[in-house]
VEXKOLZA-832196 format. One line per 4 residues: for each residue x, y, z of C-alpha. Coordinates in nm, 4 decimals. Layout:
# residues N
X Y Z; ...
//
This chain:
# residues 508
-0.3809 2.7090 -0.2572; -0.6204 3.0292 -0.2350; -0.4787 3.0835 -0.6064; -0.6777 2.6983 -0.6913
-0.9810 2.8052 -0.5012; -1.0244 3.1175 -0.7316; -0.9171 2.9405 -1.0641; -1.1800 2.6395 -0.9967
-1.4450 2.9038 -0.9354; -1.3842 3.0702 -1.2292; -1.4302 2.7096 -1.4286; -1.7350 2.7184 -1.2786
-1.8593 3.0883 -1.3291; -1.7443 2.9401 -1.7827; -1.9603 2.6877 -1.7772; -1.6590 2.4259 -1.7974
-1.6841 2.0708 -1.6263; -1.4834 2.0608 -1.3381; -1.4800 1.6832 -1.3406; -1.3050 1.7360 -1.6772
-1.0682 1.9898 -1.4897; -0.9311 1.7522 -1.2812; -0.9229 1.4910 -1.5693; -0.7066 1.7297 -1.7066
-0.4607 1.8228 -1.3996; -0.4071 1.4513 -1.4323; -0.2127 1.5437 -1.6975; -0.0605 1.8572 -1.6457
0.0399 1.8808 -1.3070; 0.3473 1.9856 -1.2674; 0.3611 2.1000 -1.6080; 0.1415 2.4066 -1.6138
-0.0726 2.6047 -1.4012; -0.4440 2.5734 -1.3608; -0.5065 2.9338 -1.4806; -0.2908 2.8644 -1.7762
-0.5105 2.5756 -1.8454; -0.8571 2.8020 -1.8139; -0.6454 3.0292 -2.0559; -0.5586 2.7790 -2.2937
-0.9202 2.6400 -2.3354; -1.0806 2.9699 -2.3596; -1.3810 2.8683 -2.2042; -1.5756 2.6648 -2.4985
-1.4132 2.3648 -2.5041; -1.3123 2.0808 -2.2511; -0.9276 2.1025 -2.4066; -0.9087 1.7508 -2.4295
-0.9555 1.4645 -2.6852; -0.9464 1.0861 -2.7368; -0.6080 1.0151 -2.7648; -0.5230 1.2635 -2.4464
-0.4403 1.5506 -2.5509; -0.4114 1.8675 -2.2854; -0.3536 2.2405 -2.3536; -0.0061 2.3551 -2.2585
0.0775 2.7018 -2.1179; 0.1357 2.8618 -2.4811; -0.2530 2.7098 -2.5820; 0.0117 2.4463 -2.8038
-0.1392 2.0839 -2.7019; 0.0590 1.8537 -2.4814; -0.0072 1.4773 -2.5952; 0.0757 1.2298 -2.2760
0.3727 1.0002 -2.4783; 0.1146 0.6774 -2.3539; -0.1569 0.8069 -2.5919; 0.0794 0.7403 -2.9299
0.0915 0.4173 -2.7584; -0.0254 0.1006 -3.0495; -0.2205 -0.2011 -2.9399; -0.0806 -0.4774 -2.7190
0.0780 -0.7278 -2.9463; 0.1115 -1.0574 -2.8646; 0.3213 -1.2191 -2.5986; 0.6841 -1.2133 -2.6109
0.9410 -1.3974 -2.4781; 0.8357 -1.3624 -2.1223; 0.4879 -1.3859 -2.2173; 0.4173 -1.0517 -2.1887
0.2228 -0.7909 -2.4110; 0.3410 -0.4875 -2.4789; 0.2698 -0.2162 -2.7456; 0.5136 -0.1767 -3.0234
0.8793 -0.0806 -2.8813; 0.8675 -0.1595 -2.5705; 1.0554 -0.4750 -2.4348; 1.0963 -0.6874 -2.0586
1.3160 -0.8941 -1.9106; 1.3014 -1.0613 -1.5757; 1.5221 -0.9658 -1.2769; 1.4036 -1.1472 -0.9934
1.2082 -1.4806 -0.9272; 1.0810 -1.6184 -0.6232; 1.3140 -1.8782 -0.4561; 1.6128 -1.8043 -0.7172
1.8829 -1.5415 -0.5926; 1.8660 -1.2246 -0.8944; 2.2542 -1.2390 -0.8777; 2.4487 -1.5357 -0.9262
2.7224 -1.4039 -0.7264; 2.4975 -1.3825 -0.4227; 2.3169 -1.7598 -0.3839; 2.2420 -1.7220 -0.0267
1.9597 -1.4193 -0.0909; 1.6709 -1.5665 -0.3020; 1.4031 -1.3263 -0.3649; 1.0453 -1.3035 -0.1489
0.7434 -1.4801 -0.2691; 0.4439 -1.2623 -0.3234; 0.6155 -0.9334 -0.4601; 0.3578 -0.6395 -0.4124
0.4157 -0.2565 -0.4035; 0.7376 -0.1019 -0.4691; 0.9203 0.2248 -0.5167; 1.2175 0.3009 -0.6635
1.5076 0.5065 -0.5287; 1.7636 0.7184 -0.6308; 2.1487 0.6422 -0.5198; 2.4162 0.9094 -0.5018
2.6204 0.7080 -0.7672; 2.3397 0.7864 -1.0348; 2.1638 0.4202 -1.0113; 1.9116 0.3332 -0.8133
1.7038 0.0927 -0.5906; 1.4066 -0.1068 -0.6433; 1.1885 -0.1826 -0.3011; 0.9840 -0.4672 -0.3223
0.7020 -0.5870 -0.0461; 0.6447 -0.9327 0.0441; 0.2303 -1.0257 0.1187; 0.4004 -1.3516 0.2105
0.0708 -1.4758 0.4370; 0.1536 -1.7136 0.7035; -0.1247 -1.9367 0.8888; -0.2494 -1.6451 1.1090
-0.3216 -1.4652 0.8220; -0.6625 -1.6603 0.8052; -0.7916 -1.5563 1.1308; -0.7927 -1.2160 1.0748
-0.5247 -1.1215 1.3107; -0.2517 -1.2321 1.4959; -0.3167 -1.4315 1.8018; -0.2064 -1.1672 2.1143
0.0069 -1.4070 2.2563; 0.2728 -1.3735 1.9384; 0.2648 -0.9905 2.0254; 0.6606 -1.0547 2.1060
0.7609 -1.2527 1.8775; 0.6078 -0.9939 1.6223; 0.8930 -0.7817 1.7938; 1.1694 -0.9682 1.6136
1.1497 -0.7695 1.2603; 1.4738 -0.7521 1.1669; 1.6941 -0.7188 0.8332; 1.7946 -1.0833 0.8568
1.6792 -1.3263 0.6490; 1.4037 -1.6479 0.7465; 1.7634 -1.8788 0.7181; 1.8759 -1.6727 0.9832
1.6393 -1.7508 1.2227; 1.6003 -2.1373 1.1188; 1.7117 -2.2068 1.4835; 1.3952 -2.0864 1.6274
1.1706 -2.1162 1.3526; 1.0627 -2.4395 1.4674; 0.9609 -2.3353 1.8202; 0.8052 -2.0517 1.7277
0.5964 -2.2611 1.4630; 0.5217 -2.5160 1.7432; 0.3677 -2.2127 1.9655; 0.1535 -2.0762 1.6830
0.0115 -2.4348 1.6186; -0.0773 -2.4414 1.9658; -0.2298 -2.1310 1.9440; -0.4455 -2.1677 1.6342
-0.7524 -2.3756 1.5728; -0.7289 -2.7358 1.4078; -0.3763 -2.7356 1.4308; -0.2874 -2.5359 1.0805
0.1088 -2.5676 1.0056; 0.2798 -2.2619 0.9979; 0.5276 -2.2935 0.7541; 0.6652 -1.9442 0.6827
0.6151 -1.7857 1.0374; 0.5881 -1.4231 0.9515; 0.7132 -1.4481 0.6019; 0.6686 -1.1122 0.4835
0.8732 -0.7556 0.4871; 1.0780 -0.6283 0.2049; 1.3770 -0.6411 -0.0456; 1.5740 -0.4392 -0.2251
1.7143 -0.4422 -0.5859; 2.0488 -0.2282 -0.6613; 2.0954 -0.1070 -1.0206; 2.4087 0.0817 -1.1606
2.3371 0.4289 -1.3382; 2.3672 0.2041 -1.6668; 2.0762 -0.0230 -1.5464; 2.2590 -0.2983 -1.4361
2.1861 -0.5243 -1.1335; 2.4554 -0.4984 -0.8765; 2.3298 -0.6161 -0.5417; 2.0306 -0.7715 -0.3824
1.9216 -0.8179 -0.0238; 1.6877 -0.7988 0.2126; 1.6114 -0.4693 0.3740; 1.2996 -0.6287 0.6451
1.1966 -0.9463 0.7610; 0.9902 -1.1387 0.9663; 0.6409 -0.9150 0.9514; 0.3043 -1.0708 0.8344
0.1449 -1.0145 0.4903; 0.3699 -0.6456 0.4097; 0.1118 -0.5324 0.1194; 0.2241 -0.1728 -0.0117
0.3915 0.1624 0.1365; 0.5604 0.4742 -0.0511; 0.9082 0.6053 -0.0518; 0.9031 0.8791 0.1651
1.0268 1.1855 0.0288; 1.3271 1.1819 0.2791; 1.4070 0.8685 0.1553; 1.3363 0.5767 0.3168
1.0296 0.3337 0.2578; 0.7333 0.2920 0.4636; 0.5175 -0.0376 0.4307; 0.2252 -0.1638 0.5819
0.1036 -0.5365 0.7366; -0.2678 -0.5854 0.5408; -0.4189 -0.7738 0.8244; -0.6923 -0.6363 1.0995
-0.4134 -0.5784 1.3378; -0.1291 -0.4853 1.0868; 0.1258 -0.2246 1.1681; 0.3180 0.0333 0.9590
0.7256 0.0293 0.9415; 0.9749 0.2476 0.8321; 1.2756 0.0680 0.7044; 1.5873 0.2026 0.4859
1.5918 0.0873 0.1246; 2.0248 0.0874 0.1460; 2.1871 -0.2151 0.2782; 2.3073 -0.2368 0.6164
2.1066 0.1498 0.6500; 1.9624 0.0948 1.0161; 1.6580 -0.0995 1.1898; 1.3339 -0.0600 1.0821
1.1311 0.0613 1.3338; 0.7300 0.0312 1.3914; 0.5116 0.3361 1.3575; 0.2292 0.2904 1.5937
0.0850 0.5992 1.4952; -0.0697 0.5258 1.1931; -0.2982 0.2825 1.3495; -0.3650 -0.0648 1.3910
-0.5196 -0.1604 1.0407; -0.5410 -0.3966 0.6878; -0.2691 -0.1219 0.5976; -0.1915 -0.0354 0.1623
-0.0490 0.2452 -0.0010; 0.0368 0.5867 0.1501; 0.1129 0.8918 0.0131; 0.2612 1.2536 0.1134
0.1671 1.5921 0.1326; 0.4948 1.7902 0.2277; 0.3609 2.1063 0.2354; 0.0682 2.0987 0.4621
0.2085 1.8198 0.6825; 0.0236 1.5174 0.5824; 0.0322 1.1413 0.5353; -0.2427 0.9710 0.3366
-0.2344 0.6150 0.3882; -0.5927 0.3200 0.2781; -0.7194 -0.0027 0.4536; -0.8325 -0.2834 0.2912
-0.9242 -0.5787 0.4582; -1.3203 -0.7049 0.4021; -1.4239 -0.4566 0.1269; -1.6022 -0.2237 0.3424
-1.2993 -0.0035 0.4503; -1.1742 0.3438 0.5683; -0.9388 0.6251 0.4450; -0.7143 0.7882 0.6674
-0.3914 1.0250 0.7146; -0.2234 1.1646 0.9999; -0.0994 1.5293 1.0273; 0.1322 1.6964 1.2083
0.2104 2.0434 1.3506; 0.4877 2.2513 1.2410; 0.7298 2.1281 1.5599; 0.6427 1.7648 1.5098
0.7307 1.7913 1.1019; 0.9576 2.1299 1.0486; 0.9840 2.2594 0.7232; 1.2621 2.1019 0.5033
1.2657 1.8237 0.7563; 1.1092 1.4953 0.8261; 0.8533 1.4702 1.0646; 0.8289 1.3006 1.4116
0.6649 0.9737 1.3463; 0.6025 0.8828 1.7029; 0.4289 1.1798 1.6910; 0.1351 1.2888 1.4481
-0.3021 1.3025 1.4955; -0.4503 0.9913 1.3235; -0.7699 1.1237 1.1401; -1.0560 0.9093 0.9289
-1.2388 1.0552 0.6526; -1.5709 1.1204 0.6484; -1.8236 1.1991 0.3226; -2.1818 1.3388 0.5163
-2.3524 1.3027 0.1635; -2.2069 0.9916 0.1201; -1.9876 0.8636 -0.1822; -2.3109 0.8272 -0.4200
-2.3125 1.1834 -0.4465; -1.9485 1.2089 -0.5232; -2.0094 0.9797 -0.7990; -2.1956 1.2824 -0.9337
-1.9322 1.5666 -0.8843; -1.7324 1.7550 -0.5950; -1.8783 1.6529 -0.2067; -1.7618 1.7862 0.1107
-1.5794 1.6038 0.3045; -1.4648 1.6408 0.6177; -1.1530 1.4416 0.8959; -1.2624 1.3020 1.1620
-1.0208 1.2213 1.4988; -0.9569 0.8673 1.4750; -1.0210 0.6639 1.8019; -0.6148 0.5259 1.8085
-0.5557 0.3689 2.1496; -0.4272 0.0307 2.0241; -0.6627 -0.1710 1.9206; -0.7519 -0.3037 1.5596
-0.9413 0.0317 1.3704; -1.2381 -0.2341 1.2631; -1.3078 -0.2623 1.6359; -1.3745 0.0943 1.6840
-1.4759 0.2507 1.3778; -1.6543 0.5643 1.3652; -2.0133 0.5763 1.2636; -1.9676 0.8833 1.0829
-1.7189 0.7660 0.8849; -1.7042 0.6975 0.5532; -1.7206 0.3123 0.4134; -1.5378 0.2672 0.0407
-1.4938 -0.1038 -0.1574; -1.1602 -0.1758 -0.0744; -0.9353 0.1095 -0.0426; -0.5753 0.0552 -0.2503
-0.3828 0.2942 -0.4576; -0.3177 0.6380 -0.3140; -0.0657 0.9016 -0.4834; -0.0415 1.2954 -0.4084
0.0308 1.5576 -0.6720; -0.0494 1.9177 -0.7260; -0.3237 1.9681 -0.4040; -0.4978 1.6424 -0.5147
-0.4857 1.3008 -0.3145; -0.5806 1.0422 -0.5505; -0.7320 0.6842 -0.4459; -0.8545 0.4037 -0.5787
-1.1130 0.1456 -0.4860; -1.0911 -0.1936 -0.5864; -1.3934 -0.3361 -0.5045; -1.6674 -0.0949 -0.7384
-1.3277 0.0275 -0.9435; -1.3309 0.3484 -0.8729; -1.0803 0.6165 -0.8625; -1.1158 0.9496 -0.6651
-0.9593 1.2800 -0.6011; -0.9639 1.4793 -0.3239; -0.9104 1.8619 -0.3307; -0.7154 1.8952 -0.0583
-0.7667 2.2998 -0.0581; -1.1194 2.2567 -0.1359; -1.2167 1.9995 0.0577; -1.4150 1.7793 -0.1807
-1.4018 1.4318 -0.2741; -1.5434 1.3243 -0.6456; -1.4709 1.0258 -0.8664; -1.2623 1.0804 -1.1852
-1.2714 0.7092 -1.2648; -1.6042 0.5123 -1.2533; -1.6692 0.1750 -1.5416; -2.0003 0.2474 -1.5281
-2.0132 0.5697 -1.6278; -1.9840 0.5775 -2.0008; -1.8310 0.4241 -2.2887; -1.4514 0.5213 -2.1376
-1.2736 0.2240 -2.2674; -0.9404 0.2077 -2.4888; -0.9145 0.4826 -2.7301; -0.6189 0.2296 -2.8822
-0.7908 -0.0679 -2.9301; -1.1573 -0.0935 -2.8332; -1.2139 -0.4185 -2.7603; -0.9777 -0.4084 -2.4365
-1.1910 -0.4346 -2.1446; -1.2533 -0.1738 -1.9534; -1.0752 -0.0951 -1.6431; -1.1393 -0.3059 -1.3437
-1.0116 -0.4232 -1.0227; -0.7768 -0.1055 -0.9586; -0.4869 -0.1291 -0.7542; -0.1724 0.0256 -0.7153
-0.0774 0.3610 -0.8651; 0.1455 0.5165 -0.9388; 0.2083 0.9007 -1.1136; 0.4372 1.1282 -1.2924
0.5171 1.4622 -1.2304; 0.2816 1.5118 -1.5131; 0.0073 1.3858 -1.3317; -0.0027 1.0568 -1.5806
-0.1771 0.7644 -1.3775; -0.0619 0.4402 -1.4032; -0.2712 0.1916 -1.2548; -0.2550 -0.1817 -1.2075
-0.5437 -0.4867 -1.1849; -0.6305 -0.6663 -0.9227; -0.9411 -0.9382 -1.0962; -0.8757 -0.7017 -1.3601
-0.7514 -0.8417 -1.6736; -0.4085 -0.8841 -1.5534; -0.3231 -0.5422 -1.7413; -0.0999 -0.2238 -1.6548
-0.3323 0.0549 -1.7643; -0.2934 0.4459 -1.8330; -0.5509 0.6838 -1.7193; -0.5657 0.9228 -1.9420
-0.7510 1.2839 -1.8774; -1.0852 1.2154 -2.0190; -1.0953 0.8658 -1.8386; -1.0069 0.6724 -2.1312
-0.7906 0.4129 -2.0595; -0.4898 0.2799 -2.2631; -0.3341 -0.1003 -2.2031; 0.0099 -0.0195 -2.1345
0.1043 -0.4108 -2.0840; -0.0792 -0.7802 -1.9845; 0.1287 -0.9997 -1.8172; 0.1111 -1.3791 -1.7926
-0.1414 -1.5463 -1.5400; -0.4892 -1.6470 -1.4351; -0.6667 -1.2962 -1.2910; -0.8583 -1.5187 -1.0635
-0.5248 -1.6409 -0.9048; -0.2470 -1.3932 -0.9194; -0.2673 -0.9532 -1.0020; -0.0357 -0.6953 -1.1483
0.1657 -0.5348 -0.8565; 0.4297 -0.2716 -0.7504; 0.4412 -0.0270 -1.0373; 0.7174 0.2165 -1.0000
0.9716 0.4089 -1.2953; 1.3237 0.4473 -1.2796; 1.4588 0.7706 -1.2377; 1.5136 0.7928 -1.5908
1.1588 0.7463 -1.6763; 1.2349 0.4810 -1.9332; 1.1887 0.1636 -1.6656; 0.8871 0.0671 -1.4977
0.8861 -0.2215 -1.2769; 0.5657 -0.4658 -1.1934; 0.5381 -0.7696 -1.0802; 0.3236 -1.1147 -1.1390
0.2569 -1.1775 -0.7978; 0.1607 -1.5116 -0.7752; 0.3233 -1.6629 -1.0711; 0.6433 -1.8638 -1.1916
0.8691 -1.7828 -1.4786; 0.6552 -1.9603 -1.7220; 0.3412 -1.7770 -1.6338; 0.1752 -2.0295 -1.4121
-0.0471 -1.8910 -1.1528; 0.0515 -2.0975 -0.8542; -0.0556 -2.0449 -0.4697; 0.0398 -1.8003 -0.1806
0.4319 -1.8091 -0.0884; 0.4947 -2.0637 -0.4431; 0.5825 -1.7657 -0.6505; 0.6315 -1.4353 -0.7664
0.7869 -1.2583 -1.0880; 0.9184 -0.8640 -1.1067; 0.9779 -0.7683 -1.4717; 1.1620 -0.4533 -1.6079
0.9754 -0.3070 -1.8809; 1.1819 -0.0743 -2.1272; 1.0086 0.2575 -2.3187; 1.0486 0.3998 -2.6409
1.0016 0.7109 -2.4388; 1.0561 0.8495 -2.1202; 0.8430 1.0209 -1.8171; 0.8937 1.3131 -1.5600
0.9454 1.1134 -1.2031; 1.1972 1.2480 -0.9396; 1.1788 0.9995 -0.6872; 1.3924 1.0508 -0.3196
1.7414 0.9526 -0.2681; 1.8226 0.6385 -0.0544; 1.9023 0.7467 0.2950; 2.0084 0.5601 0.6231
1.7114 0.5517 0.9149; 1.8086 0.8644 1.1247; 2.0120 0.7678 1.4363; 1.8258 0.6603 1.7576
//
């Protein structure tokens, strides 16, 4: 990355933003270099315009296929809005099984992040999270004395365990103040979604069960799917998104936290992962040495430093532009990270969304609605993302609100930013390189009740799939564990994604 170091001093030493720099990489990652970029604008102009527009390598502009994009029209069938040639349908609802040929699998309540998979046969596989909350969910954490019964993740479903799902609610009302019923005792964990290479849903089933309040993960780039608990004590698990592809296991490593998305860096041997649990939260990753993740290989995840990030100047000033930052050793002996936080680390509003691309870790914040990028060579953190600063609504159609309540994301290999609301305005939204924003759908639902979840593209890059997490068929914003809603939404056009190929959990 010495060659990024030189190029962003030499956007410096022209006089060009480097905020609107890394607008810009948004876009082109992958796609062309950064010194092709400096080339391309010539040193006058920011290379960008409303609609998103970026320079390509030959000085030719490269328009992001979101920015021809039309308005969102009104709802359609499935009370969705979409711009002008797209279309949805449903594929799974909570409590109904997706395939008819399989009634004993009904799909999770609470759908939240999700990844997609590729399959040798040229399909591919949707992973969906479960924030299922159970009654322990309240407290903060789970009492110690369930510690064991915690131990009983598994790939089999809650009808499995109906046997002992009585005695093990009995203990946990025993354990918990003013005798709460447990009714879905550790409700939460994952499921899958098979699709043929023409699109079509084959199989469905449940790849972990039986963990508390799973929020989001990533697909790992050697192809299995990591996921997080989001409570004080939560743990991190690595499960296989084939059926019948191993046990998940629990990665202890990654510490004891309100746990969301993660994200990789392959190349310098680190895993970014956020906590959000009261609004005043941490980042973190781990990183590992060359024997504990080899090249070409996947790394040792009993293994691995847990480090928290720290801002000295604090995040005001990387409001303004490019801070310092620097990671700090993470205290990780087992206990909860909120009980033995660093003081010098940093506090953000809600840590969600986290994606990697091109020597940038991107995050958001829900909380202030924020988005940020780290230069991982550099070693700065600045916002690229702030609805405060500036008239940076929709381009398209100016009277969409502007972005709020960021979530999720998820990215192309073009550095194109999807991101999702969470109190937003129930919306899908595009962040384009000079921080407009483009609707890219609205689903169904009261903001105040339910949010837009698990964003992830096919590897076609004509699919995405989100879901209405609290919600029923009709659009009805109902309670925790009552519903849930994942939609397939068809493009006119397609995006750059490679995601990994479903593998098996490696052999004990």
């Amino acid at each position: 990355m010495a060659g990024m170091h030189n190029e962003l001093r030499a956007i410096e030493r022209q006089g060009l933003s480097r905020r609107v720099f890394l607008r810009n990489m948004l876009l082109t990652a992958g796609s062309i270099s950064a010194a092709q970029w400096l080339t391309a604008c010539g040193g006058g102009s920011s290379g960008t315009s409303s609609s998103g527009v970026a320079p390509s390598g030959s000085g030719a502009p490269r328009t992001s296929p979101f920015a021809s994009m039309g308005p969102l029209l009104p709802p359609d069938a499935n009370g969705i809005q979409l711009p002008a040639g797209f279309t949805s349908r449903v594929v799974a609802v909570f409590n109904e099984p997706p395939l008819p040929s399989q009634p004993d699998f009904r799909w999770h309540s609470d759908p939240d992040g999700g990844a997609v998979f590729a399959t040798e046969d040229g399909g591919w596989i949707y992973v969906s999270n479960s924030e299922a909350r159970d009654a322990t969910t309240a407290f903060g954490q789970i009492p110690a004395e369930l510690s064991a019964i915690r131990r009983l993740a598994s790939r089999d479903s809650l009808m499995a365990l109906s046997p002992i799902t009585n005695a093990i609610s009995g203990l946990v009302n025993t354990l918990l103040p003013g005798g709460i019923p447990l009714l879905l005792p550790f409700a939460g964990g994952a499921s899958a979604l098979r699709f043929d290479q023409g699109g079509n849903l084959i199989d469905a089933y449940p790849v972990q069960r039986n963990t508390s309040t799973n929020c989001s993960g990533a697909a790992t780039p050697w192809g299995t799917w990591i996921n997080g608990e989001e409570i004080l004590d939560g743990y991190m698990f690595e499960c296989s998104p084939l059926r019948n592809g191993g046990e998940p296991i629990r990665l202890d490593r990654f510490g004891r936290k309100a746990h969301e998305q993660v994200a990789f860096d392959v190349e310098r041997r680190a895993i970014y992962h956020t906590e959000d649990i009261t609004g005043e939260d941490r980042f973190y990753r781990n990183i590992y040495t060359e024997n504990e993740w080899p090249r070409n290989g996947r790394p040792d995840l009993t293994r691995g430093k847990l480090q928290v990030l720290s801002v000295p100047a604090g995040i005001d000033a990387a409001r303004q532009g490019p801070t310092p930052i620097v990671w700090l050793d993470a205290i990780d002996d087992g206990r909860p990270q909120a009980d033995v936080y660093l003081a010098e680390s940093t506090i953000f509003a809600g840590n969600e969304g986290v994606w990697f691309v091109n020597g940038f870790v991107y995050f958001s914040t829900k909380v202030d609605s924020n988005v940020w990028a780290i230069d991982v060579a550099r070693g700065t953190i600045e916002s690229i993302y702030d609805p405060t600063d500036g008239p940076i609504g929709s381009p398209v159609d100016p009277a969409e609100p502007k972005m709020m309540g960021v979530d999720n994301l998820s990215m192309t290999l073009d550095g194109e930013m999807i991101v999702v609301e969470d109190g937003g305005d129930m919306r899908a939204m595009v962040l384009l390189p000079d921080r407009s924003t483009i609707p890219l759908l609205r689903l169904p639902g009261d903001a105040g009740g339910t949010e837009v979840t698990g964003p992830a593209f096919s590897p076609d890059g004509r699919r995405l799939y989100v879901s209405n997490q609290r919600a029923l068929r009709n659009g009805e914003t109902v309670s925790f564990g009552q519903g849930g809603v994942l939609y397939e939404i068809t493009m006119p056009f397609s995006v750059r994604v490679n995601p990994p190929m479903a593998r098996a959990m490696p052999s004990a």
